[in-house]
Structures are given as C-alpha cells and as structure tokens.
ROLO-242592 format. One line per field, with one value per residue (C-alpha): residue number from 1; residue in three letters; x, y, z. Coordinates in Angstrom, 1 decimal, always signed. Each point is the difference from the previous one (the first is absolute). Layout:
REM residues N
nr = (NUM|...);
rest = (ALA|...);
u = (X|...);
v = (Y|...);
w = (Z|...);
***
This chain:
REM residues 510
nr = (1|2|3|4|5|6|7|8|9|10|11|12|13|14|15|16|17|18|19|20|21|22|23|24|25|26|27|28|29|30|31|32|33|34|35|36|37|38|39|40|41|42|43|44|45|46|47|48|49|50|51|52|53|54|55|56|57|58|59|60|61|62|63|64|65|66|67|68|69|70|71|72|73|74|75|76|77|78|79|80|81|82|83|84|85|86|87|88|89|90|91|92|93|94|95|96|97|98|99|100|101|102|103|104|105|106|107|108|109|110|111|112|113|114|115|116|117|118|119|120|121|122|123|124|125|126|127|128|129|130|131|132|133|134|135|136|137|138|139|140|141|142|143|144|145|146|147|148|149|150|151|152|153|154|155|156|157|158|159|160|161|162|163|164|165|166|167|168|169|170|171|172|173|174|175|176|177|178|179|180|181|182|183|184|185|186|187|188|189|190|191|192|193|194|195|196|197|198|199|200|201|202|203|204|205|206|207|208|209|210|211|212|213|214|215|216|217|218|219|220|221|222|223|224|225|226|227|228|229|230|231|232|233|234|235|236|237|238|239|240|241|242|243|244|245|246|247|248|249|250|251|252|253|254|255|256|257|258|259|260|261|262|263|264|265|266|267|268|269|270|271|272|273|274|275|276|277|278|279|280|281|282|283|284|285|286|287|288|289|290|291|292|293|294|295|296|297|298|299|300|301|302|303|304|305|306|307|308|309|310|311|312|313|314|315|316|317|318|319|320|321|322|323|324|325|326|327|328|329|330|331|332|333|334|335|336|337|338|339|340|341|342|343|344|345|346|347|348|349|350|351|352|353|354|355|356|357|358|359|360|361|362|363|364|365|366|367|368|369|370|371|372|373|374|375|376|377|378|379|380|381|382|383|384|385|386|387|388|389|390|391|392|393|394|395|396|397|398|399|400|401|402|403|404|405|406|407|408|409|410|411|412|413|414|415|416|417|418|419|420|421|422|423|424|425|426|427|428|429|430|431|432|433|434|435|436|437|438|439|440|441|442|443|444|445|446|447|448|449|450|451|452|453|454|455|456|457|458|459|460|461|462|463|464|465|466|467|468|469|470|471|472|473|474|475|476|477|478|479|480|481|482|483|484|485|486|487|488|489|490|491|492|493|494|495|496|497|498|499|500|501|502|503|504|505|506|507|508|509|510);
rest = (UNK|UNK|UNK|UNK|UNK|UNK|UNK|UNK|UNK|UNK|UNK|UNK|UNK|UNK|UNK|UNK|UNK|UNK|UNK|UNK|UNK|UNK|UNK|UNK|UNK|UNK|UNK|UNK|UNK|UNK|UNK|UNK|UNK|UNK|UNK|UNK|UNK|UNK|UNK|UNK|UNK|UNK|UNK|UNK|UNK|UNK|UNK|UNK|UNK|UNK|UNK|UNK|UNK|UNK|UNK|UNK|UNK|UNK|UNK|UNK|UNK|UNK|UNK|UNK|UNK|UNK|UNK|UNK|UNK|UNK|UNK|UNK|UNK|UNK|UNK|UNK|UNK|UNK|UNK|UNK|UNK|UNK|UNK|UNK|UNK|UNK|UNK|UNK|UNK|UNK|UNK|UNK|UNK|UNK|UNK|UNK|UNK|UNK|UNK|UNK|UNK|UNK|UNK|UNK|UNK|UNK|UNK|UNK|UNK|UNK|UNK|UNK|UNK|UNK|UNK|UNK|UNK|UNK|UNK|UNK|UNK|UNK|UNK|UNK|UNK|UNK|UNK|UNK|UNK|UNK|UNK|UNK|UNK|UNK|UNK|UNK|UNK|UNK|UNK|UNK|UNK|UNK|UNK|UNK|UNK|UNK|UNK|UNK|UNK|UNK|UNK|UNK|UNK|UNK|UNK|UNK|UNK|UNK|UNK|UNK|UNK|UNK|UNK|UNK|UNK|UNK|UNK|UNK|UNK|UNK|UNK|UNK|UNK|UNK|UNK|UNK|UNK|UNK|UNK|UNK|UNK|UNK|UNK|UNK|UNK|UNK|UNK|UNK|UNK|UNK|UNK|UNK|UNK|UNK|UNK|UNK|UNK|UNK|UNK|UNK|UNK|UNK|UNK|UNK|UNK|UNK|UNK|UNK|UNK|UNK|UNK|UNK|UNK|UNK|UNK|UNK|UNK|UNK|UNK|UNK|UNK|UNK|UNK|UNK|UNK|UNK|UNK|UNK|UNK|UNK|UNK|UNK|UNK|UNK|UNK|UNK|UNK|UNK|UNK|UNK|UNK|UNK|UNK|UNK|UNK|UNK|UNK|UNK|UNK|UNK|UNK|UNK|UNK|UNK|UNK|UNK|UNK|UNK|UNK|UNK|UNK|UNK|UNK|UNK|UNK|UNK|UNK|UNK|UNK|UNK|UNK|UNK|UNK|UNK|UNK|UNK|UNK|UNK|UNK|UNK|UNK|UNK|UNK|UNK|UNK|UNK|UNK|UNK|UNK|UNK|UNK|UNK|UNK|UNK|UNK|UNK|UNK|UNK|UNK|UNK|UNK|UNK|UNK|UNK|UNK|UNK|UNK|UNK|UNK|UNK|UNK|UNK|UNK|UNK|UNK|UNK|UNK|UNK|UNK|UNK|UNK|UNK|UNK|UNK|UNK|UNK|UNK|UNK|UNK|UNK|UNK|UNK|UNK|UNK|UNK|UNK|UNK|UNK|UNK|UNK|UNK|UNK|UNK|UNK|UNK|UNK|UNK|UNK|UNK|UNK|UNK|UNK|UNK|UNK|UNK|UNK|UNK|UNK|UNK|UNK|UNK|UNK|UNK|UNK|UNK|UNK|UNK|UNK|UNK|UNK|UNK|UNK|UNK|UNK|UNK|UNK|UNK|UNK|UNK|UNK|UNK|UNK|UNK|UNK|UNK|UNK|UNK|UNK|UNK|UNK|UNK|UNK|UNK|UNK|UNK|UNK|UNK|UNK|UNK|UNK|UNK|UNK|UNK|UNK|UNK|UNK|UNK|UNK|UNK|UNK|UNK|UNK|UNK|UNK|UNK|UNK|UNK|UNK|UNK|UNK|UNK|UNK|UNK|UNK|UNK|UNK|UNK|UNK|UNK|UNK|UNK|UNK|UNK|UNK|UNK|UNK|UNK|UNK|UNK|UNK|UNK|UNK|UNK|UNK|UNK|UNK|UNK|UNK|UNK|UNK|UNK|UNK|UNK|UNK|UNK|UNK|UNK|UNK|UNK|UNK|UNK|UNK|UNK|UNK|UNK|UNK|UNK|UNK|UNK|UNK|UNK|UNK|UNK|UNK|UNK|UNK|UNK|UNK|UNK|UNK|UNK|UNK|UNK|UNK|UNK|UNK|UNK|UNK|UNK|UNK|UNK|UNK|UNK|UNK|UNK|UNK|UNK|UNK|UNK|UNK|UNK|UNK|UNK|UNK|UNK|UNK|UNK|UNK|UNK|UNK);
u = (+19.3|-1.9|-3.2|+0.8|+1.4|-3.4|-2.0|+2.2|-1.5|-3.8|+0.8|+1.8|-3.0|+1.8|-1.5|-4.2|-2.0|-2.8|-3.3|-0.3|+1.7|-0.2|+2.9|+0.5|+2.9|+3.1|+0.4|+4.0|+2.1|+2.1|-3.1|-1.6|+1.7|-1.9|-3.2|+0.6|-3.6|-2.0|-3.1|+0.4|-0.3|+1.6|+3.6|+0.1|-2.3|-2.7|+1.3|-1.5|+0.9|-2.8|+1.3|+0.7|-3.6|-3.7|-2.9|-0.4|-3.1|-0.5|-2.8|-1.9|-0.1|+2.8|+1.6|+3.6|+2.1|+3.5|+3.3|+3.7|+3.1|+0.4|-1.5|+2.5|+1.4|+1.4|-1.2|+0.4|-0.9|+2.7|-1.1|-0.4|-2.9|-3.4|-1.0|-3.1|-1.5|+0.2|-2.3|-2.3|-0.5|-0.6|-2.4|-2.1|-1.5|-0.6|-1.8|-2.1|-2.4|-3.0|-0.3|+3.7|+0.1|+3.6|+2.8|+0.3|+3.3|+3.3|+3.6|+2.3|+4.1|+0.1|-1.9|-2.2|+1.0|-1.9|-2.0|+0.7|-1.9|-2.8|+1.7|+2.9|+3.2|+2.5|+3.5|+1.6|+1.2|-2.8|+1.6|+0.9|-2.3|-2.9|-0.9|-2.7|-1.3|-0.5|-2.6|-1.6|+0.1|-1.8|-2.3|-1.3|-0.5|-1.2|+1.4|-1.4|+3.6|+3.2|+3.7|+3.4|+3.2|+2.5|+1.0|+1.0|-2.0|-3.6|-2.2|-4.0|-1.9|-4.0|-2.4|-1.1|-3.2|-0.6|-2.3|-0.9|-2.5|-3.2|+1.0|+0.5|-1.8|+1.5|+2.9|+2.3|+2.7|+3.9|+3.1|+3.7|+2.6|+3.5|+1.5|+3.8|+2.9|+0.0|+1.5|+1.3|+2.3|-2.6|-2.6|-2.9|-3.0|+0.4|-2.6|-3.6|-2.7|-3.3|-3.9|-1.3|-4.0|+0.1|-1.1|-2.7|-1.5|-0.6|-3.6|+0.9|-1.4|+3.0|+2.5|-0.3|-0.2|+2.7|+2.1|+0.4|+3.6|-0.4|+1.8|-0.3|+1.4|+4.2|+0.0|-2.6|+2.4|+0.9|-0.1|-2.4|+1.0|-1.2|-2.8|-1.4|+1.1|+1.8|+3.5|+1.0|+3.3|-0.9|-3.5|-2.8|-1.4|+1.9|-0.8|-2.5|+0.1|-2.5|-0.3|+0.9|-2.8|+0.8|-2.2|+1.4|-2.0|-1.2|-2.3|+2.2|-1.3|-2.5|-2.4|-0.4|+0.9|+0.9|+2.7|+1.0|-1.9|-4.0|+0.5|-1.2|+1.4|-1.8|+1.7|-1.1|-0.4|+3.0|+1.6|+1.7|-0.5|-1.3|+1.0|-2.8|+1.3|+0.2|-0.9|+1.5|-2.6|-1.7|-4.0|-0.1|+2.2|+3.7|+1.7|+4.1|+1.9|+1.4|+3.5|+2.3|+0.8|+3.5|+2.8|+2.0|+3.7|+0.5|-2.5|-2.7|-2.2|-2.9|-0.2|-3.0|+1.7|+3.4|+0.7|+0.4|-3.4|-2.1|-2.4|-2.4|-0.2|-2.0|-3.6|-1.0|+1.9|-1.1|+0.9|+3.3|-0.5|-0.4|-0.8|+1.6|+0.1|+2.6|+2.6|+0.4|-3.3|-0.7|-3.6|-1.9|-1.2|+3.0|+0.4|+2.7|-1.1|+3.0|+1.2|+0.3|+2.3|+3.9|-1.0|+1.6|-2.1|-3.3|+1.3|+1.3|-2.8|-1.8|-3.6|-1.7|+1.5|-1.1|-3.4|-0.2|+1.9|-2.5|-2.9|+1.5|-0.1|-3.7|-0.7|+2.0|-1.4|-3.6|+1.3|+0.8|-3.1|-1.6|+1.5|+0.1|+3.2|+1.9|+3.8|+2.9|+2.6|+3.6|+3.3|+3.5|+1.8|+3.8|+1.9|-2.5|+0.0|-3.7|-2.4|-2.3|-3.4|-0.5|-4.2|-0.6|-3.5|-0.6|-3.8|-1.9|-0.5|+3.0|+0.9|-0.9|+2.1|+1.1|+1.5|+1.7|+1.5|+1.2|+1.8|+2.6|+0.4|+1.1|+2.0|+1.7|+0.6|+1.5|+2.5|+1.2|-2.1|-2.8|-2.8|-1.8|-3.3|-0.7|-2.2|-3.2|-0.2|+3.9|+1.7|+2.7|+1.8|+0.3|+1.9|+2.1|+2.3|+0.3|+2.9|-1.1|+0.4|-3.3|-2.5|-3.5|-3.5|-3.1|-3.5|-3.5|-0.9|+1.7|+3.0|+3.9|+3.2|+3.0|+3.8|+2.9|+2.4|+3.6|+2.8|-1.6|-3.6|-1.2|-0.9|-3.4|-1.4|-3.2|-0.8|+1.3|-2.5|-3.2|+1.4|+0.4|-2.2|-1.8|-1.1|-0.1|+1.7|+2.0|+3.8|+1.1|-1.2|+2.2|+2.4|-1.3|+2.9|-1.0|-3.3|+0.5|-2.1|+0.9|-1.1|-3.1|-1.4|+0.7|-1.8|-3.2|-0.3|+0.5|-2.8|-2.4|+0.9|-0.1|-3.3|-1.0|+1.4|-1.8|-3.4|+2.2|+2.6|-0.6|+2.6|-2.7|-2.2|+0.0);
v = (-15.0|-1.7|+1.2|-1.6|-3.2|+0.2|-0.1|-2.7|-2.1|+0.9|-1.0|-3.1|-1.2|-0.3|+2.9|+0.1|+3.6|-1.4|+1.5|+0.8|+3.8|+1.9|+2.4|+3.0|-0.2|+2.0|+3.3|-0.2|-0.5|-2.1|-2.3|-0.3|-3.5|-1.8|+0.9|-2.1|+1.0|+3.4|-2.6|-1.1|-3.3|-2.6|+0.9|-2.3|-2.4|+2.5|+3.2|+1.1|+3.3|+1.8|+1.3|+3.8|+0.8|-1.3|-1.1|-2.7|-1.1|-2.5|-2.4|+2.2|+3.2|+1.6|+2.2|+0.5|+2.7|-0.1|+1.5|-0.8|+2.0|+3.7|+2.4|-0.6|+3.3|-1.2|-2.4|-2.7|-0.7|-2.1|-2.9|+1.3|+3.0|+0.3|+2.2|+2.1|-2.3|-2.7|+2.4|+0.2|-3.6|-0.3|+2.8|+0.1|-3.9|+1.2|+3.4|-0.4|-2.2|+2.5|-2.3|+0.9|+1.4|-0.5|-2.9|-1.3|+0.2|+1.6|-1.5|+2.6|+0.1|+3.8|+2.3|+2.0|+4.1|+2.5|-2.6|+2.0|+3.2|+0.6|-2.4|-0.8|+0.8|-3.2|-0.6|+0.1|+2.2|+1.4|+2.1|-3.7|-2.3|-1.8|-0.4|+2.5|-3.0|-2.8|+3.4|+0.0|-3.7|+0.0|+3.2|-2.6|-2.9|+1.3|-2.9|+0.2|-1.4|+1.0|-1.4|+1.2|-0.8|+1.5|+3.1|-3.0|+2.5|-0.3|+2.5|-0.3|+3.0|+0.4|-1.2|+2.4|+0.2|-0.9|+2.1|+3.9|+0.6|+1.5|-0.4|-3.8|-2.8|-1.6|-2.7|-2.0|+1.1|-1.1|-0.4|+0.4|-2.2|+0.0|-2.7|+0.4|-2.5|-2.8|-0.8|+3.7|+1.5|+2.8|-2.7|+1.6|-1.8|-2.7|-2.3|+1.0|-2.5|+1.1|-1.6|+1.5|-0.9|-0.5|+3.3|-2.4|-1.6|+3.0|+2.4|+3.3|+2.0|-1.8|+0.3|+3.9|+0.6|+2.6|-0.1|+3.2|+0.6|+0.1|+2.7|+1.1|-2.0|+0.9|-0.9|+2.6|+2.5|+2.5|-2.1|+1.3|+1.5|+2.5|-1.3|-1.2|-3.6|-2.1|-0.5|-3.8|-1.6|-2.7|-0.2|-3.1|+0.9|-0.7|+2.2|-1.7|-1.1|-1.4|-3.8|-1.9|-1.7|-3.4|-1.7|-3.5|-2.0|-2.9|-1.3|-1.2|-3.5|+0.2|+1.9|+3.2|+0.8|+3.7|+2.4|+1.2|+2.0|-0.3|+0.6|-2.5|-1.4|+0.2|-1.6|+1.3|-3.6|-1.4|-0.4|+3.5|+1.8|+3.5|+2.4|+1.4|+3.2|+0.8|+3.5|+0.3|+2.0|-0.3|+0.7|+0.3|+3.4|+0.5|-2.6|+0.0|-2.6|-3.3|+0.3|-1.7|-3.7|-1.1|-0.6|-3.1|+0.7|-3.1|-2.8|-1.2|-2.8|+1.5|+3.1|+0.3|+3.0|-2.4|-2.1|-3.0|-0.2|-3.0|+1.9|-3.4|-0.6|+3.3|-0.5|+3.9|+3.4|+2.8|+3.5|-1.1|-3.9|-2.6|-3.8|-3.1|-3.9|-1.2|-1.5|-3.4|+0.0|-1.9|-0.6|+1.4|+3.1|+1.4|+3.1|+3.2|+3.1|+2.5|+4.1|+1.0|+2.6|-1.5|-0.9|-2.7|-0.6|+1.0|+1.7|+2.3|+0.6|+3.9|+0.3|+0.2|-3.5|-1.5|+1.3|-2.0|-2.9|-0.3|+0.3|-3.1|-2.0|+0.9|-1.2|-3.2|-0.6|-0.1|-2.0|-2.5|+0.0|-0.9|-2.5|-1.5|+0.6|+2.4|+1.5|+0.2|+3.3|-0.2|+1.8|-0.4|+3.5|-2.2|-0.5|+1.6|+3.6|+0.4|-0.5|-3.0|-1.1|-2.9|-1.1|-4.1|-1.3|-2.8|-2.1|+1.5|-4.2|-0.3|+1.3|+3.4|+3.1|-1.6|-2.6|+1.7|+2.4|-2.7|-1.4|+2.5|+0.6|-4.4|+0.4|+3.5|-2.1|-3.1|+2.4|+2.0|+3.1|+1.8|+1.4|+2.8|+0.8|+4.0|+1.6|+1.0|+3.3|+0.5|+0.7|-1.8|+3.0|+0.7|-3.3|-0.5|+3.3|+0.5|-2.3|-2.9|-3.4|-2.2|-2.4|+1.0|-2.0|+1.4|-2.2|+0.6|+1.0|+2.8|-1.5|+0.6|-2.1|+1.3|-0.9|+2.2|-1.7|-0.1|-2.3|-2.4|-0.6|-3.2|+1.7|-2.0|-0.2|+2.2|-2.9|-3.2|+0.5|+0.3|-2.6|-2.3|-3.4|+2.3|+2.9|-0.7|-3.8|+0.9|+0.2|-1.1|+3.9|+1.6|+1.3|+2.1|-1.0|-3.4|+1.5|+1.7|-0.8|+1.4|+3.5|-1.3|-1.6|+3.0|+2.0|-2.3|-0.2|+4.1|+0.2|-2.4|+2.0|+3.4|-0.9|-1.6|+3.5|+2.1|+0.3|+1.2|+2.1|+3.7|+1.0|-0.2|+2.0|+3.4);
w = (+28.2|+3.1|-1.4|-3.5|+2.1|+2.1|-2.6|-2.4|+3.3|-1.1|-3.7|+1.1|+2.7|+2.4|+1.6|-0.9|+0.4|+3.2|-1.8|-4.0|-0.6|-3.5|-0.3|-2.3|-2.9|+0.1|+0.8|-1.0|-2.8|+3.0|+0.7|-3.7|-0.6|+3.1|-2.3|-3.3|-1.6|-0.3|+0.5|+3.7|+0.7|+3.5|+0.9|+3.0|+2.3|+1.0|-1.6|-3.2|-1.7|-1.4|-3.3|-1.0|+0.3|-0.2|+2.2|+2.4|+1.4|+2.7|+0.0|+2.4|-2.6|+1.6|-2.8|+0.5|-2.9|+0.1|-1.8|+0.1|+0.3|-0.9|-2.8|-3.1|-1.0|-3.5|-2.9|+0.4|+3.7|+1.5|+1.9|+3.3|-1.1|-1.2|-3.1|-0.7|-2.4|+2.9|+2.4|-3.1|-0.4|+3.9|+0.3|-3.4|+0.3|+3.5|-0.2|-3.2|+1.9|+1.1|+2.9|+1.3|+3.3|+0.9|+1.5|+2.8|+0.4|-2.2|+0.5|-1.4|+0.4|-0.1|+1.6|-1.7|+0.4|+1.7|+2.4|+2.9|-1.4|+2.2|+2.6|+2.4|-1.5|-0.1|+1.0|-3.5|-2.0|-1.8|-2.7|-1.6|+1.0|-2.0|-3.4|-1.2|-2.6|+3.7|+0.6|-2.6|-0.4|+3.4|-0.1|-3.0|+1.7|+3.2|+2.4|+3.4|+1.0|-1.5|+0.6|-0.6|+1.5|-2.3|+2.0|+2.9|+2.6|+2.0|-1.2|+0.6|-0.8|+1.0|-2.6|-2.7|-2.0|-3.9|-0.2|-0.1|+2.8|-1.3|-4.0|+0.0|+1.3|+3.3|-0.8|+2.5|+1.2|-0.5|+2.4|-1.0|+2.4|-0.8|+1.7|+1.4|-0.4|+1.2|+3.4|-0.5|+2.9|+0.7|+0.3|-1.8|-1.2|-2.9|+0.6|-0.4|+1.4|-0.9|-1.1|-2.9|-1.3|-4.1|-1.2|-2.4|+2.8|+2.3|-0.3|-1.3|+2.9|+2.3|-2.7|-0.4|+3.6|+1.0|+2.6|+2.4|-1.0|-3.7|-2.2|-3.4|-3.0|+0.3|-4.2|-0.8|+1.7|-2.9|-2.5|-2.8|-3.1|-1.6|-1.7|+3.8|-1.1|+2.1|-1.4|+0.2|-0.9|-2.1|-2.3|+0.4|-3.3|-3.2|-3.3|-2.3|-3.5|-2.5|+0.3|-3.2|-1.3|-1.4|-3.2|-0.8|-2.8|+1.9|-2.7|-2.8|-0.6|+2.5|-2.1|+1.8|+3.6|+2.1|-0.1|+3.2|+2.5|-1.1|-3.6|-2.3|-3.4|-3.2|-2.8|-3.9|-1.0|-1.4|+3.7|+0.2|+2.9|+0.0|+2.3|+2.1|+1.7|+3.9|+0.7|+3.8|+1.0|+3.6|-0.3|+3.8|+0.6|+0.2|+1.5|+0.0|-2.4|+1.5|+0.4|-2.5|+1.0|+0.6|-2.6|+0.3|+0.1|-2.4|-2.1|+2.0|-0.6|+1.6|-1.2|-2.1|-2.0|-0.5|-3.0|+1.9|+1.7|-1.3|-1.3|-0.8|+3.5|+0.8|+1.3|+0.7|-0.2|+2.2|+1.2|+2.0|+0.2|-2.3|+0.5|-1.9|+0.2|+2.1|-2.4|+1.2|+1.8|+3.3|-1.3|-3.1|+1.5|+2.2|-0.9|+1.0|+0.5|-1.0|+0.2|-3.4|+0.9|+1.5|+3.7|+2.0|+3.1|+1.2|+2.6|-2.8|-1.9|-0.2|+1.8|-4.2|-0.7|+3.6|-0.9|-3.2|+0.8|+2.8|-2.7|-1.8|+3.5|+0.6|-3.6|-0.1|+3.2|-1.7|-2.7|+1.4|+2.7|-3.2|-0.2|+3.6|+0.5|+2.3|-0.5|+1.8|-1.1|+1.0|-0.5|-0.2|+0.2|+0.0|-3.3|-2.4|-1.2|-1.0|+2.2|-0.9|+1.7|+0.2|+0.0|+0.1|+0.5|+2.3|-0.3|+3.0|+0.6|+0.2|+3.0|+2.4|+0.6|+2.7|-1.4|-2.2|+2.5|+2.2|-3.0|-0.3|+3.5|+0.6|-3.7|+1.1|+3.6|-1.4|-1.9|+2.8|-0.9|+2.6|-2.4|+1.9|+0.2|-1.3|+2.2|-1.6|-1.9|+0.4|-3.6|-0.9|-0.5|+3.1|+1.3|-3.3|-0.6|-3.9|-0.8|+2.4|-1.0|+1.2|-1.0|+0.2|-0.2|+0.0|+1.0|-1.6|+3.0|+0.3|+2.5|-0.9|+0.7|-0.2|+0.1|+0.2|-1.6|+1.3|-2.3|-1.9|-1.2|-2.2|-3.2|-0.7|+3.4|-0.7|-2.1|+1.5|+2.4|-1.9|-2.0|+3.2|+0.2|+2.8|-2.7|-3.6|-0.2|-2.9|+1.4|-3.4|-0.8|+3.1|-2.3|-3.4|-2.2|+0.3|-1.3|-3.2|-2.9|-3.7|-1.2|-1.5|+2.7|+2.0|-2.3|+0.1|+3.8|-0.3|-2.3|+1.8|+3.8|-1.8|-1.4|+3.6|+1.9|-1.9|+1.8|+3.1|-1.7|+0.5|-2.5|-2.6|+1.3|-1.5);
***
C-alpha cells in the first residue's frame, strides 16, 4: 500500500523522477495492471516503461536488449511473462546480421540459470533460481553487461569469455550483476554506476581485450545435446515454405502490360491473355524457398492476394513487394510501396521482403532523379493493419533535404510531438518493438525521423506537411479523400506512370 500510494504521487506529478529512467514491466500478476500495454510507452513525468521486450539504442549507438517479467509456463502468457516466440522476435532481427557482434547491454527481470558455473556461487537458492531460456536468451546476444534484479539479492560474478580459446576467434567479454532490493534491510548493492564505450564505436583490438579474471562461458556448461548442438529454448529461424507467386492481368484496356514477377504477357490477338508458365527453378544452385507471407485474420484492402485490393492501382508486382498509385494521390506520381504478404509495420517485415522493398526504393529513387525530383518515404504504423509506404516526390527546385527535414520537425513541434533523429545505420527494428505504434520518415539522403507515438496521432500528418505552402503548396491536397478521382481516370494516370516506371522496374527483368 505505501508503495502503490508512492507511486499514485509519480502518476499524479506531484512527485517527478530527477533524470529520464526506463523501467522493466511486471514481473507479478499483483503489479500487471500498473502496465496497461505490452508495447511500453510514458507512465509518469520522466519514467517510461520499455515494453515486454526489444532493442533500444541511444543516439550514441549504445544497444540496450531488454525483457519483462517471468518465462510463461502455460498458453496463453498472462500479462506479467514473456513467451518463446517473444525471445525469437528479439534475437533473430538481431543475430542474422553477419555484422553482429553483440549488445551492449541486457535488462532482464529473471536471472538467467546456471550463471554461476565456472564462477562465485550466489546467495540464493540455486535449486530454483533463473530461467534456463534468460541463458540462452543471453549466451545469444552476448551482452557485455547484463541485469537482473528478480531474486532481490547482489550477486556479481567475474566476467566470462564468448568464445572458445584456440577454436574461435577472440570476442568481448560479458558481466552478469544482479542488483538487490531496494533500500533492502541487509543493505546490499542496488545501484550500479558505471561508463560503458558503445561497442560500435570502439576498435576491435580494445573490445576483445581480456581481462585477468575471465572464466569460461557458465551457458556452455553441459549444455550440448547429442548431436554436439547447442540446445536453445526458443528457435530464431522459422520453417520455410514456397512463396506464392502472384500474376494479375494488368493490361486489359491498356493493350498489353506484365504479370507479376518478370514474366511478360502475350495476348493471341483477340485481347485474351495466354498463360506463359513459370518454372520455379533457380539457374544459380540450390537456394531455400522464401517463406510463405502472412495471412490476414480478416479482409484486407492491401493484400494483393485479397478480393478487395484495387487491383487497377498496381504499378509493378515483385517477389514479396508490389508498388501501386496512391489512391487519392498527393501529386501524380506518389506512389506506395506494399508487403504482399499480411504485414503491419516495417518493423515486422522478414529480412527477404526488406531486401526487395529496399530494391523498389533504389529504383523509385532513380525514377524520379530523372525527373529532377527527389522523394520523401514515410510511415504510419497507428490505426492501419497493412503496412503501407508511403513514396511522394518533391521538385529538387523546390527545396533541399534540409528543408524538408526541418519541416516535420517545426509541424511535429507545433503539435506537441518530438520527432527524433535515427542514428545512422541503426534499423528501425531495433527502436520500435514489433507491435509499436510510430510515425516514421525517411530523407533521400539516407536520414530517418521517427516518433513513438503515445495516445493520439493526426491521421494525415505524413502528408499535411509535404503539402504545406513550405513543400508542395497544395494544402487543398493534405487529405486524399478530398482527392479521389473516378475509376477511369485512375486507370489512365496508372497506365501513363506504369508506362513512365517501366525503364526502372526490375520486376520485368527476367
């Protein structure tokens, strides 16, 4: 009771955190209702929960994993404990880089079992402490710091290696702390001041270097199966299925187009279309099959497989993306570029479909070079269930990059929202969990915005800004229902962009 009435104080204001603290979820039934949302977000002046798991990274590259609450030992999780598919999502976006070293730091609420092979022994109960997934979880990520404070007692064991001397190249090494209770009658540690160098900024020769105390890896500690495989609680790679391949007849009174990925449509001269059969096969070796795309749990109107997708709005269809006219465009040429599997965000999105929906940025981005014009890509991952790109050219006369940037920074301002700056080469995944509302812009040059977004969000910012008197002029156009032309003018200005696109559009190619 006088920590709930403590904290009502917090919630209230009348009490304000000094400095900016991020704090893990529940690790209770008891304290699961003072965390409304899986996702995180600001429960009072200065205090921000995290969410159940995902990545933070400051602005200086510091990479910061964390999970909430307790292992769930039943389906479906109550609200206090993680599952295995959550370590999944954490690790696999993570670890299928080839450039993946490690985090910087993991926030955990349990401790992960076993740490103290190879080390000091702690003052718990060892016969039930720890979860055996938090080890694996962390012999994955290979933090060079890891937290826990679930067992309410100090515990700091010496470093240990992640690596196997003389079989494996040298890696950093990583620290487990378990921080006590605080102001605990015993008065053991629970604060831990310490500096800590981004592990992307620092030369690998300092990084590696090993300190004189070091022991073997406490995770690696009888833990292989039979097959000399290191068992692991949850899986980061999903089983694989064929990718359906979709051929939609995009010519019909536009005298011959393309159907689908790089196959061509020849018609036998009285307007039918004739088949022209796609053998699958990969000239270059075996390669495994693309997984299938996501279902939708209901109709969709982006789904290129679903009967209520516009079909007369698509531009180009490839592999695991396809682009279309923007129905109720801001100018002639915006465009979206869309999963066609059942994806809501890009944060979401499997490491096949980044790869292509990043070959239709690099080609839209020549396309409309051409043109002397340069584009702007946003997205709004809030009340929408399929995720849609958003590409609008802007004249490159216009106005700069610059401008453009500093436009939705003063419009966010002016409506109470702080649009932050991505650091460069940081994925979005790893600053928006899965499941994250946000808005997100991203610059020809490469530079990101983003906005996490907490209660409310204005539905047609993205565009009230490049339709400002400062961008494009046209703030009649801010909002596309006030846009709409009739099904034949769409499919004219279709034809004349798909005609225009196809130069650049790789889909053709065979």
């Amino acid at each position: 009771p006088e920590a709930e009435a403590e904290w009502q104080q917090y919630k209230t204001g009348a009490k304000k955190a000094p400095i900016h603290t991020y704090i893990l979820g529940a690790a209770s039934q008891d304290t699961a209702k003072s965390f409304s949302s899986a996702e995180g977000g600001e429960l009072a002046d200065n205090i921000t929960y995290l969410g159940r798991r995902g990545v933070f990274t400051g602005v200086s590259g510091l990479q910061i994993a964390y999970v909430s609450g307790r292992e769930a030992l039943q389906e479906p999780a109550p609200a206090h404990c993680f599952t295995s598919k959550d370590l999944s999502a954490l690790v696999a976006p993570l670890t299928s880089s080839s450039k993946f070293r490690g985090v910087d730091i993991l926030l955990t609420s349990q401790w992960p079992r076993g740490v103290w092979h190879y080390g000091n022994n702690p003052e718990v109960n060892t016969k039930f402490c720890g979860s055996s997934s938090v080890a694996k979880l962390a012999d994955h990520l290979k933090p060079r710091y890891h937290f826990a404070a679930l067992e309410g007692a100090h515990y700091e064991r010496p470093p240990f290696r992640n690596h196997v001397i003389l079989q494996e190249n040298a890696q950093h090494v990583s620290r487990f702390i378990a921080l006590a209770t605080v102001n605990n009658p015993a008065k053991q540690k629970y604060l831990y001041a310490f500096n800590i160098i981004p592990m992307k900024t620092m030369v690998a020769s300092e990084l590696v270097k090993q300190p004189q105390d070091v022991t073997e890896n406490p995770y690696r500690f009888s833990t292989k199966d039979k097959t000399g495989k290191q068992k692991t609680g949850f899986s980061t790679e999903e089983e694989e299925e064929p990718a359906h391949q979709f051929f939609f007849d995009l010519s019909n009174k536009q005298g011959g187009g393309f159907r689908g990925r790089g196959r061509k449509r020849h018609t036998d001269g009285e307007g039918r279309g004739q088949d022209q059969q796609r053998d699958g096969g990969d000239h270059h070796g075996q390669h495994k099959q693309p997984r299938r795309p996501p279902q939708p749990t209901g109709p969709c109107w982006f789904c290129l497989a679903s009967p209520q997708v516009e079909k007369h709005l698509v531009i180009s269809i490839g592999t695991h993306c396809y682009l279309a006219l923007a129905k109720g465009s801001l100018t002639p040429q915006h465009m979206l570029i869309l999963p066609i599997g059942h994806y809501q965000s890009v944060v979401e999105l499997s490491a096949e479909v980044v790869l292509e929906m990043d070959k239709y940025k690099t080609a839209l981005k020549s396309f409309y070079k051409s043109k002397g014009e340069r584009c702007v890509l946003f997205e709004r991952n809030y009340r929408s269930q399929h995720l849609q790109l958003q590409v609008v050219p802007v004249p490159l006369n216009r106005c700069t990059t610059e401008d453009i940037k500093e436009a939705f920074m003063v419009q966010a301002q002016e409506q109470q929202m702080e649009l932050m700056e991505i650091p460069e080469h940081t994925d979005l995944k790893q600053i928006a969990p899965p499941g994250t509302p946000y808005f997100y812009v991203e610059l020809d040059t490469g530079e990101k915005l983003y906005y996490r977004i907490h209660k409310h969000f204005p539905l047609q910012f993205g565009r009230e800004v490049l339709a400002s008197e400062a961008m494009l002029n046209i703030p009649t156009r801010a909002d596309w229902r006030e846009c709409k032309q009739s099904r034949e003018e769409e499919e004219e200005s279709c034809k004349k962009l798909r005609d225009d696109f196809k130069p650049y559009d790789f889909a053709l190619e065979d």
